[in-house]
C-alpha positions as CSV (number, residue, x, y, z in Angstrom):
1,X,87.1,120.5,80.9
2,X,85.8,123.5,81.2
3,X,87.6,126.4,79.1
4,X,87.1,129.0,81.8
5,X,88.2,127.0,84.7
6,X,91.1,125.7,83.3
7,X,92.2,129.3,81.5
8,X,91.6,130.4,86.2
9,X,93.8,127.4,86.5
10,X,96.8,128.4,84.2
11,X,96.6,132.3,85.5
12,X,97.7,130.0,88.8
13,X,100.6,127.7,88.2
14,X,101.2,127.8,84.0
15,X,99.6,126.0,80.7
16,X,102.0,123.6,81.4
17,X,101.1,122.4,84.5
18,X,97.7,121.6,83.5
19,X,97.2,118.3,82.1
20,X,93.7,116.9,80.6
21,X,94.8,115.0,77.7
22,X,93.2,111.5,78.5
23,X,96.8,110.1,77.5
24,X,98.6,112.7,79.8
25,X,96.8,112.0,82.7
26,X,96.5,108.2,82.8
27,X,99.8,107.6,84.8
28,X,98.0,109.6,87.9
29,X,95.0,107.7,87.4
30,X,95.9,104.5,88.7
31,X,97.4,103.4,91.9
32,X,100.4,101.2,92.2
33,X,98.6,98.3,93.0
34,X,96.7,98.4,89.2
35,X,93.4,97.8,91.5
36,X,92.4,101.2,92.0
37,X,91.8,103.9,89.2
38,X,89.0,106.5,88.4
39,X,88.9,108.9,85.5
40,X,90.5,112.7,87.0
41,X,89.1,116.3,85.4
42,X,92.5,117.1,85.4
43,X,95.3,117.0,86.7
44,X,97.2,120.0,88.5
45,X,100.6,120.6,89.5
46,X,101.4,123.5,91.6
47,X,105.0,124.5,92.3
48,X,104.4,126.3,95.6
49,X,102.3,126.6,99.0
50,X,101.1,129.5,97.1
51,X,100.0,127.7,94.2
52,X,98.3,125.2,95.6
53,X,96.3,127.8,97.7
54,X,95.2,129.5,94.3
55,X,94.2,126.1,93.2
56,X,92.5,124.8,96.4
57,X,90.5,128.3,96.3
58,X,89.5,128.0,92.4
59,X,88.2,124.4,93.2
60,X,86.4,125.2,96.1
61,X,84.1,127.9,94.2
62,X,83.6,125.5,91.0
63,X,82.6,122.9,93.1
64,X,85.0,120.7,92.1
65,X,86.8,117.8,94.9
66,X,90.6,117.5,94.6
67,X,92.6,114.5,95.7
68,X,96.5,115.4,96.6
69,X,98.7,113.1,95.2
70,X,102.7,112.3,95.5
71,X,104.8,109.9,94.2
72,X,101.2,107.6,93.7
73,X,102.5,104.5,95.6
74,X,99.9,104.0,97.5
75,X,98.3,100.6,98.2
76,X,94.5,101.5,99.1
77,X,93.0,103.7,96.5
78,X,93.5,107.0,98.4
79,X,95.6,108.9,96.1
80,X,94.3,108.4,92.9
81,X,90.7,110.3,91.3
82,X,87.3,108.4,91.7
83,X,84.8,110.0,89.7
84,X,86.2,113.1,88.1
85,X,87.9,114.7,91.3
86,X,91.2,117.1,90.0
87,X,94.4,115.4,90.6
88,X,96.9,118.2,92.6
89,X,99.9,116.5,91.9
90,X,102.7,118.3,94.6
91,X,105.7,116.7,92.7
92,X,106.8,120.3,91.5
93,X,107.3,120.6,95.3
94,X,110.9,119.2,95.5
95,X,112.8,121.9,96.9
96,X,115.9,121.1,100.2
97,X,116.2,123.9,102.1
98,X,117.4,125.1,105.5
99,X,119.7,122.0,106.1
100,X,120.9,122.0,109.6
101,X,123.9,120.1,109.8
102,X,124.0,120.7,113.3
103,X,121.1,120.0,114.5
104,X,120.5,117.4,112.2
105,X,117.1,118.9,111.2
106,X,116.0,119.9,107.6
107,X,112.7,121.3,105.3
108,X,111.6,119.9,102.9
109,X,109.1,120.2,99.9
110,X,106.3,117.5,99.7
111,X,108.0,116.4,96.1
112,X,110.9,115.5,96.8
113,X,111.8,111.5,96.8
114,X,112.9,109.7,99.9
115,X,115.8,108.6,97.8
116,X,117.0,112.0,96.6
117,X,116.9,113.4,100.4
118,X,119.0,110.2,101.8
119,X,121.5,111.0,99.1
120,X,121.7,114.9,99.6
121,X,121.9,114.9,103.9
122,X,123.6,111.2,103.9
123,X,126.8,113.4,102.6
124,X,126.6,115.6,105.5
125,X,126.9,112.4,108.1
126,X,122.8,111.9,108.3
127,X,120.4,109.9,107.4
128,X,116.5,109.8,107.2
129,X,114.5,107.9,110.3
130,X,112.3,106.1,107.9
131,X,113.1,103.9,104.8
132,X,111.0,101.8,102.4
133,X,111.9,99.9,99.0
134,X,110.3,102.6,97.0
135,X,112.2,104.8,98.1
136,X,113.0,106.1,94.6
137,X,109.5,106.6,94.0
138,X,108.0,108.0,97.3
139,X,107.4,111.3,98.2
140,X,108.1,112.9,101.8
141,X,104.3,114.6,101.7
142,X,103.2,111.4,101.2
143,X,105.0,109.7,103.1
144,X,103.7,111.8,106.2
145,X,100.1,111.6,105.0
146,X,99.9,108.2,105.3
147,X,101.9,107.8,108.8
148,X,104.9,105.3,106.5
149,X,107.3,103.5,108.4
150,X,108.9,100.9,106.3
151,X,111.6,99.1,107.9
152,X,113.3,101.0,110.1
153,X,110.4,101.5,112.2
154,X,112.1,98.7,114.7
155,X,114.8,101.5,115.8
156,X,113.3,104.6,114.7
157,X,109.5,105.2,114.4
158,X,107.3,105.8,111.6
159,X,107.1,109.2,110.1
160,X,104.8,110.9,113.0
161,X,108.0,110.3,114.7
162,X,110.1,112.5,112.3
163,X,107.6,115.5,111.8
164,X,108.9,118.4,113.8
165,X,107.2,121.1,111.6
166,X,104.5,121.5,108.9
167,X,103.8,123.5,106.2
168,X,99.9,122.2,104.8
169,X,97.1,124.1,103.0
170,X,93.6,124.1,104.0
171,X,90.4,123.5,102.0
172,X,89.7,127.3,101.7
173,X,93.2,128.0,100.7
174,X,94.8,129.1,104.5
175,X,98.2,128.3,104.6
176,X,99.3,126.8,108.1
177,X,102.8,127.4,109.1
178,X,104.7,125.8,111.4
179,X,108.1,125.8,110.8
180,X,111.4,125.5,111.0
181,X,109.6,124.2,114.0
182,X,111.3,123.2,117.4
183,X,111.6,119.8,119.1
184,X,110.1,121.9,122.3
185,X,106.9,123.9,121.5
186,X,103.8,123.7,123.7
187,X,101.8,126.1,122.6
188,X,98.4,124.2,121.8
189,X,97.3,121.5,119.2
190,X,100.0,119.7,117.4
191,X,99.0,120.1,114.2
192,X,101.4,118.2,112.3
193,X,100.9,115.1,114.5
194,X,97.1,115.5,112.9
195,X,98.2,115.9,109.7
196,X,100.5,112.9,109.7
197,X,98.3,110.0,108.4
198,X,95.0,112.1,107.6
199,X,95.9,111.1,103.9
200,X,95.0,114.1,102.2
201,X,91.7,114.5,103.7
202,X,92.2,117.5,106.3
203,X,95.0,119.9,104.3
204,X,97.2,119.2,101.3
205,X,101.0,119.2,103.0
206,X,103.3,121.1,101.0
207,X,106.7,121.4,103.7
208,X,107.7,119.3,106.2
209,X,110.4,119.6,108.7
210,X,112.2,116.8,109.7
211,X,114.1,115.9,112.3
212,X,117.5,113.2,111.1
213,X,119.5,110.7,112.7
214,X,122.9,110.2,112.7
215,X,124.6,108.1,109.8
216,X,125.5,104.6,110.8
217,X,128.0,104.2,107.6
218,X,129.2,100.3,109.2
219,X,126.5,97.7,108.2
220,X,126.0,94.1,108.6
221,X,123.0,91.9,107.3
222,X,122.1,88.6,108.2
223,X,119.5,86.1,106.6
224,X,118.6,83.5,108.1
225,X,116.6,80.2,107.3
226,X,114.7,78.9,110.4
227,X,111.2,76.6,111.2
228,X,108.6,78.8,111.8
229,X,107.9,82.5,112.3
230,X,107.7,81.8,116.0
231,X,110.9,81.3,115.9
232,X,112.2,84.0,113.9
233,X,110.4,86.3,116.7
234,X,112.5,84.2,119.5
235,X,115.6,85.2,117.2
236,X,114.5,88.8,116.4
237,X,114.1,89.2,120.7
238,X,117.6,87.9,122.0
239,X,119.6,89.7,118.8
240,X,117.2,93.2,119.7
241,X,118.9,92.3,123.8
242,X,122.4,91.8,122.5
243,X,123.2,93.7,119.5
244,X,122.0,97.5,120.3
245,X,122.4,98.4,116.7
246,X,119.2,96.7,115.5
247,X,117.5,98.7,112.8
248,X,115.6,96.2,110.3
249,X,114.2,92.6,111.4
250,X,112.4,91.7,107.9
251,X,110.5,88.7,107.5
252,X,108.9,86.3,104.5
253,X,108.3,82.6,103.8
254,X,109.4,80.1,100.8
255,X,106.4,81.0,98.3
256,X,107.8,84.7,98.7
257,X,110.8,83.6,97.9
258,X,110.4,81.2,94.8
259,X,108.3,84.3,93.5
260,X,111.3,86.9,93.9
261,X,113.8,84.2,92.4
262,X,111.9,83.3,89.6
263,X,110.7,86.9,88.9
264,X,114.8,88.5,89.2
265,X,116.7,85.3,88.6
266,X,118.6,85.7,91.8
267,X,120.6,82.1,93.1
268,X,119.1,80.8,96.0
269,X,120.3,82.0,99.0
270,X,120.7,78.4,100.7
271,X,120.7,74.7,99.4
272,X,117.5,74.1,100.5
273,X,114.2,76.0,101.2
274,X,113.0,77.2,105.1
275,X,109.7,77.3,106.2
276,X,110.6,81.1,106.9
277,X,113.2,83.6,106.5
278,X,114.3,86.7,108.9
279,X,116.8,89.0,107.6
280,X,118.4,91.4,110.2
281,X,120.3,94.9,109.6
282,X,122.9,96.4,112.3
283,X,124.1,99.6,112.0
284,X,126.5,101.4,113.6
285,X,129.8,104.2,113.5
286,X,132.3,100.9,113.4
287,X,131.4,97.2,112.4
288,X,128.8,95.8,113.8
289,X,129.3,92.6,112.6
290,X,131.1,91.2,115.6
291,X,128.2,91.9,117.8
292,X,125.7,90.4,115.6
293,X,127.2,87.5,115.0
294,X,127.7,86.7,118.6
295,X,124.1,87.6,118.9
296,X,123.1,85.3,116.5
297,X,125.7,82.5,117.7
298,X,123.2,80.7,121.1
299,X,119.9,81.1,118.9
300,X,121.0,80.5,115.0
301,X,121.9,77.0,113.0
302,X,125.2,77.9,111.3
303,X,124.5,75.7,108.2
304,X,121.3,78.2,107.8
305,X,122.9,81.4,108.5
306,X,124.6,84.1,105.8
307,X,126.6,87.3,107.3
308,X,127.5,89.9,104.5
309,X,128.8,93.1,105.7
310,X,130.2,94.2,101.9
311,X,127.6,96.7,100.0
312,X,127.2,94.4,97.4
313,X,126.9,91.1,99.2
314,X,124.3,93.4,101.7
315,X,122.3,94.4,98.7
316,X,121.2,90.6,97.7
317,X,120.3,89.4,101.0
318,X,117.6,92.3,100.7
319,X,116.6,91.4,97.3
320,X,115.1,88.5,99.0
321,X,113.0,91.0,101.0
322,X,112.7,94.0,99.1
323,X,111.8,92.4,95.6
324,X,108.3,90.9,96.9
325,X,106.3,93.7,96.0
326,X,107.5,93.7,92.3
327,X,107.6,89.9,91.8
328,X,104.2,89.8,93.5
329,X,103.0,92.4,91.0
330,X,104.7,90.2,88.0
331,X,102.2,87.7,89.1
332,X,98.7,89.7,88.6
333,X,96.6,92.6,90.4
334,X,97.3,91.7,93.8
335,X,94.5,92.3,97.1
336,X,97.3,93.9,99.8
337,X,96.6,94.3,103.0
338,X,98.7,95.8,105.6
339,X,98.3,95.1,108.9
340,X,99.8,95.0,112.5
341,X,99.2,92.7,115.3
342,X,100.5,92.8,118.6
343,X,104.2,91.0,119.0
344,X,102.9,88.1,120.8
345,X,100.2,87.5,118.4
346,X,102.4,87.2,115.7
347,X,103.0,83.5,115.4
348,X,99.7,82.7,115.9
349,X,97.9,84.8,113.5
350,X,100.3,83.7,110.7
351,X,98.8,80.2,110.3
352,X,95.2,81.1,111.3
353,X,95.6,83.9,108.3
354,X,96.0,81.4,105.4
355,X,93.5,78.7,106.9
356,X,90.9,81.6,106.6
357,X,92.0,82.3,103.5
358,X,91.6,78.7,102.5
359,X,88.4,78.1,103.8
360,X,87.3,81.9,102.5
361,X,88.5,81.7,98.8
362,X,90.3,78.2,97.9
363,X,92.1,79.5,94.8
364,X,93.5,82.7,97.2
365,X,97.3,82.1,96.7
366,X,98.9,84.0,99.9
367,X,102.3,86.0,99.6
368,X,102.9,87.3,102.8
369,X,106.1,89.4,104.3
370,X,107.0,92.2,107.0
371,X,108.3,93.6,110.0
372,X,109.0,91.1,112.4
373,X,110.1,93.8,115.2
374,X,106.8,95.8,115.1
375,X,104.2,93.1,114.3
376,X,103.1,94.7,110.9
377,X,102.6,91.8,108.1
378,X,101.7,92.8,104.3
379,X,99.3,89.9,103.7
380,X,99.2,89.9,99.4
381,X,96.5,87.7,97.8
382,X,97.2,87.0,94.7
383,X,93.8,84.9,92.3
384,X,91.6,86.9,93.1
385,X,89.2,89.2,90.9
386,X,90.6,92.7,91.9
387,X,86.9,93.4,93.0
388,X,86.5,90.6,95.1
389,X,86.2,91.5,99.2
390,X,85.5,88.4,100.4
391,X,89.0,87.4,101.0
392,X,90.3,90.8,102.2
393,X,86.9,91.1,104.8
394,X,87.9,87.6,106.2
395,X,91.5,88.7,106.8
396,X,90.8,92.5,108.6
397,X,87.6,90.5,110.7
398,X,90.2,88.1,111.6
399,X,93.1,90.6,112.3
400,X,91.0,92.8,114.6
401,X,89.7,89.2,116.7
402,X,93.5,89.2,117.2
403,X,93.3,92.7,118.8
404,X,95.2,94.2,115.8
405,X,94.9,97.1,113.5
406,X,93.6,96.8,109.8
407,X,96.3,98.9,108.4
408,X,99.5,99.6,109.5
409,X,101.5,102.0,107.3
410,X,99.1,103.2,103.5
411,X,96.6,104.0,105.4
412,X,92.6,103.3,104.7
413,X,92.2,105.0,102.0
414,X,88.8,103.4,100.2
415,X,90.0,100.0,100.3
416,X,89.9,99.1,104.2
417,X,86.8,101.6,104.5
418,X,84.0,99.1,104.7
419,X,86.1,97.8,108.1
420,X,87.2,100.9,109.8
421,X,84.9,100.4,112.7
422,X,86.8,96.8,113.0
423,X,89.1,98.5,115.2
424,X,87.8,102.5,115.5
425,X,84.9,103.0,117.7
426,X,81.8,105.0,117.3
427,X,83.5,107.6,119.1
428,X,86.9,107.2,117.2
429,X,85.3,108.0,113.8
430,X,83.0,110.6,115.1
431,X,85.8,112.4,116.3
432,X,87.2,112.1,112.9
433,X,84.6,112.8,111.4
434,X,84.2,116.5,113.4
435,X,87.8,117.3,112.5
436,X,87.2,116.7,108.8
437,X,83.9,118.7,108.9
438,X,85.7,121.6,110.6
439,X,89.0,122.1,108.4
440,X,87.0,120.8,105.6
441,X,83.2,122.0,105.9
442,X,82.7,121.0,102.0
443,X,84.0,117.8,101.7
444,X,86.4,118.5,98.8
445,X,89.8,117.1,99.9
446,X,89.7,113.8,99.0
447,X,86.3,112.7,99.5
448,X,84.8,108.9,100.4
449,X,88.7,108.2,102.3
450,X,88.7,107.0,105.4
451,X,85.2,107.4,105.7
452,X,82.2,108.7,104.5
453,X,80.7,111.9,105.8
454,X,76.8,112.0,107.1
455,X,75.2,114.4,105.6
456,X,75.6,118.2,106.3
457,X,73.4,119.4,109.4
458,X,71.0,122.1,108.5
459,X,72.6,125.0,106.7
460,X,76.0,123.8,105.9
461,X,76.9,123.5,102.5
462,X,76.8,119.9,100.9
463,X,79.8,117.9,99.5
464,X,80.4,119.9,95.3
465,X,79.7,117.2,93.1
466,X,81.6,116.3,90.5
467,X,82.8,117.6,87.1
């Protein structure tokens, strides 16, 4: 690295906070997903909006691109370096301030875990919209740059849905403001409905104001064993028209399953295996375990069926669920791809998903789990060479024939890339494409995701390159 840039670099943020020991660096090198990873300049961690502006503006005149990262559990390759970008870590960001207990509203720093801010407002009486099973890992910023909705999404919308007010930092080191911001504002673009799922590319997010939801402290989960994902939907639509407290309807199949026993050494949860599972969360301010059970009562076999409304009993029904993404990890380097389809599409894409994967790749061994009340299904292939696309093009060609979307919640990052126009039109990404060029006219924040940009028109600065 070069001594003068990074002495312009400390004057900004501390020696401290700039790291370009090979060894130092490695953990933000790699994505969670061990398929992704590029070699960073360095990597950069700012403590404030202010900081990150220094940084963003010392970058920009050395020519150097810079890819925002979080909590680094992404899935596609977008928050990790490609070829010598700097990393600007925003984990130093993990401040909770201006807590509105009335409201229920509340600012917070990009850094800060989804886990730590659950803990701090769920004491006051509320709770955050969105959760995921990494929760102790995500970060908010990221969470918001890559739209994540997790599985809650059923009752209260991905993260878009939460964003209320932004506080981001442009390419030439402008800080936009919008906060505390107000459930009511009409005064022009909504800028942090833009910034939500732009992944980094258009500004680096640094605050957030979100809006909360009221704690539901009474829960009761159900799993169920049943024949076919077709009819886990059937079960998922009468309990969503009976039981108003609905908030997760989470769905995987027996190889799943065998992979999350074997990996955690959990019992089974039933005598013998299901061709799929649905497990189902109510929530509500007294039990809601009457209600779900009569839900569940016209549409359920009894012998297949496990209520738990204690904490502990709750907790493994969603190891089930919520340990596929480490078992599948146990296994090897996983190809995951995240996608949506619509509701009654479902069932039908399900089988046609691991024929094409058959006929596509033979040894392709598919692990596949989800969100049965939004249509969004993690389709994981494991036995594959981490650089093989064969499999993952066959999936996102056959997704979009089914008039879905190729990624649902991490976003496209550089994995999905080659597909975007799958399901974005010409007009869609050259749209995109003019937004980028006008908050970002040199191409530095996080370059080559979501798309590439055509080369500058006559007079505009190219792309830097790289250090």
């Amino acid at each position: 690295m070069d001594p003068d840039l990074r002495r312009r670099l400390e004057a900004v943020v501390g020696a401290a906070h700039v790291l370009d020991d090979p060894d130092t660096r490695a953990s933000y090198e790699t994505d969670w997903t061990r398929r992704f990873s590029g070699p960073a300049a360095c990597v950069v961690r700012p403590a404030s909006a202010a900081e990150v502006a220094g940084v963003l503006q010392i970058c920009r005149a050395a020519g150097i691109a810079v890819v925002p990262q979080g909590g680094n559990t992404g899935l596609v390759g977008g928050s990790v370096p490609r070829a010598g970008e700097a990393v600007l870590s925003l984990r130093r960001l993990d401040a909770i301030e201006d807590f509105d207990e009335v409201a229920g509203e509340v600012t917070v720093g990009a850094g800060v875990t989804l886990e730590r801010l659950q803990e701090h407002v769920r004491a006051a009486g509320w709770d955050v919209g969105v959760d995921l099973a990494s929760r102790a890992s995500a970060t908010i910023g990221g969470m918001v740059a890559t739209n994540a909705g997790g599985v809650r999404v059923i009752r209260f919308g991905p993260m878009r849905h939460q964003l209320i007010g932004i506080e981001a930092v442009l390419a030439d080191g402008a800080i936009l403001r919008r906060l505390p911001g107000l459930l009511k504002d009409n005064t022009g673009y909504d800028l942090p409905g833009l910034l939500a799922g732009s992944e980094g590319t258009l500004a680096v997010i640094t605050r957030v104001r979100l809006r909360l939801v009221p704690l539901r402290p009474a829960r009761a989960v159900a799993l169920l064993g049943l024949p076919s994902l077709d009819a886990a939907l059937q079960v998922v639509r009468a309990v969503r028209r009976a039981a108003p407290g609905l908030e997760a309807a989470e769905v995987f199949f027996p190889e799943g399953l065998d992979l999350v026993l074997r990996h955690t050494h959990l019992a089974p949860p039933f005598p013998r295996p299901y061709p799929c599972y649905l497990l189902l969360e109510c929530a509500g301010p007294a039990d809601p375990a009457p209600a779900l059970a009569a839900a569940l009562e016209p549409v359920a076999d009894p012998a297949a069926t496990l209520l738990a409304t204690d904490r502990a009993d709750r907790d493994r029904l969603w190891a089930c669920r919520e340990r596929h993404t480490e078992a599948i990890s146990a296994e090897g380097i996983p190809h995951k791809l995240d996608v949506t389809l619509p509701a009654d599409r479902l069932a039908a894409f399900e089988p046609a998903v691991r024929a094409r994967l058959a006929a596509v790749r033979p040894a392709a061994r598919p692990i596949l789990f989800g969100h049965a009340g939004d249509g969004n299904l993690h389709v994981n292939i494991l036995g594959l060479d981490p650089d093989d696309d064969a499999a993952d093009g066959a999936v996102l060609e056959l997704v979009a024939s089914f008039g879905g979307s190729i990624s649902a919640e991490h976003g496209i990052g550089i994995a999905k890339k080659p597909w975007l126009s799958l399901t974005r039109s010409p007009a869609d990404i050259s749209a995109m494409r003019a937004i980028k060029r006008a908050l970002d006219p040199a191409g530095i924040l996080n370059p080559g995701v979501i798309f590439d940009l055509e080369p500058p028109a006559p007079g505009v600065a190219e792309p830097p390159g790289r250090v």
